[in-house]
RODO-2510 file (C-alpha; in nm, 4 decimals, decimal comma):
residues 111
     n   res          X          Y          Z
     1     x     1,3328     2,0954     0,8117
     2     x     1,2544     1,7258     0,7924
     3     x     1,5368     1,5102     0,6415
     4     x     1,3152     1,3777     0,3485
     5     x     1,1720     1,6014     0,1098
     6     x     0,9238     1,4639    -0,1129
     7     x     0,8301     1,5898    -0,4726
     8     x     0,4134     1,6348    -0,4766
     9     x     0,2670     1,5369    -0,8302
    10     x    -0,1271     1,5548    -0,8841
    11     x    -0,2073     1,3215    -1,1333
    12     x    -0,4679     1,4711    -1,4681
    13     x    -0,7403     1,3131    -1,2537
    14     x    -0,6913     1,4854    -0,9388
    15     x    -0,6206     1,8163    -1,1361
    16     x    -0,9882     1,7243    -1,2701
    17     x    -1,1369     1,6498    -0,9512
    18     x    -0,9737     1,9946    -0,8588
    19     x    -1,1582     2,1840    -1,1096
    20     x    -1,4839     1,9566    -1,0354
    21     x    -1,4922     2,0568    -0,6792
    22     x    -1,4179     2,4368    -0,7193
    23     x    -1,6697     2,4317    -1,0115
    24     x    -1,9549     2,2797    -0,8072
    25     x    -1,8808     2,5156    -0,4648
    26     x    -1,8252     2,8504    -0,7048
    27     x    -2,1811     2,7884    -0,9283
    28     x    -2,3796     2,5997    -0,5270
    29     x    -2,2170     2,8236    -0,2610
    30     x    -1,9986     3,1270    -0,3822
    31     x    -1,6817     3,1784    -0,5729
    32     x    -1,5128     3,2704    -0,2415
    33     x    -1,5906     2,9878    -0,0734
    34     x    -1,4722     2,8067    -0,3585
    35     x    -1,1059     2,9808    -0,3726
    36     x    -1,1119     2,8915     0,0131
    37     x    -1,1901     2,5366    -0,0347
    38     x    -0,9086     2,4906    -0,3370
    39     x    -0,6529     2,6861    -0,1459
    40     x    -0,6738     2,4897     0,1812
    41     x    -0,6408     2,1714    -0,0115
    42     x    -0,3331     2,2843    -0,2340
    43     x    -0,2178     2,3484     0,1540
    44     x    -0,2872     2,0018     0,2289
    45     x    -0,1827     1,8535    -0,0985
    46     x     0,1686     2,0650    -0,0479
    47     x     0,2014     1,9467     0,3137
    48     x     0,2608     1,5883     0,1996
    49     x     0,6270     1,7259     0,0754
    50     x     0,7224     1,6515     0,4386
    51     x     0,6250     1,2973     0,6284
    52     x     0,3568     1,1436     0,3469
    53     x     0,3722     0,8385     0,5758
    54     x     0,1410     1,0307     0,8097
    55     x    -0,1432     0,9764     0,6260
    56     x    -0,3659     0,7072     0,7002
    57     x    -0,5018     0,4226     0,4616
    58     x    -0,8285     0,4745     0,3297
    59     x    -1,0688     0,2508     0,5560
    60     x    -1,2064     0,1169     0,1681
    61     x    -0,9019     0,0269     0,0508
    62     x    -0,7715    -0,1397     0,3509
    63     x    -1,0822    -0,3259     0,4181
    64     x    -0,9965    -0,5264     0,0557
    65     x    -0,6277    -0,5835     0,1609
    66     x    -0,4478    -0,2352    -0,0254
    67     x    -0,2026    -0,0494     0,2033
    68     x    -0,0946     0,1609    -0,1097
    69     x    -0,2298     0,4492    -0,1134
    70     x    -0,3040     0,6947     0,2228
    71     x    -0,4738     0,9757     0,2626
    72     x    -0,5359     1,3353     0,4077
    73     x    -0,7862     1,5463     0,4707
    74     x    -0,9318     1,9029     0,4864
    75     x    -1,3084     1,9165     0,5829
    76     x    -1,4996     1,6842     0,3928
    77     x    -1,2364     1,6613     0,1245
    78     x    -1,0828     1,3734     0,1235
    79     x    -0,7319     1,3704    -0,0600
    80     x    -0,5779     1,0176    -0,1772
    81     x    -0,2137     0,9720    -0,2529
    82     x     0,0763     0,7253    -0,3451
    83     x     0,4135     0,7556    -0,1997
    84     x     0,6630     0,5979    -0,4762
    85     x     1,0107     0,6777    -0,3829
    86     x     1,0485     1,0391    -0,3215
    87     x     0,7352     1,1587    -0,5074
    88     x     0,3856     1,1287    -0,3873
    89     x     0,1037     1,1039    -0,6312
    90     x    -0,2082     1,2323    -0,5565
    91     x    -0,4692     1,0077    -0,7751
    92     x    -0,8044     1,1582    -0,6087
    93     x    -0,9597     1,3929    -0,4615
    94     x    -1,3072     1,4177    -0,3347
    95     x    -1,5843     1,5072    -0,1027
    96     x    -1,6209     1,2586     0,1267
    97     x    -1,9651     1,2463     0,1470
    98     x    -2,0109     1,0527    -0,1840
    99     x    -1,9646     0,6979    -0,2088
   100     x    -1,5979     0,6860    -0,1978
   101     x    -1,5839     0,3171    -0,1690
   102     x    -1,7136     0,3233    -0,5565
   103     x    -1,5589     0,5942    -0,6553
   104     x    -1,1985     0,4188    -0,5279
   105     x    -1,2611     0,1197    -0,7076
   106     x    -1,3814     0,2634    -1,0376
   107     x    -1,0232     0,5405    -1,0049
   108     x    -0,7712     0,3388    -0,8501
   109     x    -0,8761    -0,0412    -0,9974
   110     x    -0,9817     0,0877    -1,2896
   111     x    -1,2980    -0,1587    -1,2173
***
């Protein structure tokens, strides 16, 4: 059992981007693939209650100077998080295939 144990907290975004993702593989793909897809991530989201500080920085956030947030991955998805005390926040998650460089600035600097 590790000695920290963080509390996981998906921000209303990343619930969003959730329902985005499980909406576009369910109505593209199939609704099974889609339950696969959303359960491996809430495996990866629910991970991050032991050693957050695994994750690595986002190469588009580091590249303009913000260690902030890290990140973790299943697939494709690519899932974005804050560590602020004990809690981690997850603020995105995406596919990353799309322009995530964009997509970062326009979440997470509000730009």
């Amino acid at each position: 059992m590790p000695e920290k144990c963080y509390e996981v907290l998906l921000t209303k975004s990343a619930e969003q981007d959730l329902e985005a993702l499980y909406d576009y593989i369910a109505e593209f793909d199939s609704e099974a693939n889609a339950d696969h897809v959303l359960d491996e991530l809430m495996e990866v989201v629910s991970n991050l209650t032991a050693y957050p500080e695994r994750g690595s920085y986002p190469k588009e956030l580091s590249a303009v100077g913000i260690q902030e947030y890290r990140q973790t991955f299943f697939k494709t998805y690519r899932v974005i998080y804050r560590i602020t005390g004990q809690a981690v926040y997850i603020v995105l998650i995406a596919d990353g295939r799309r322009d995530m460089q964009s997509l970062l600035v326009r979440r997470l600097l509000g730009a």
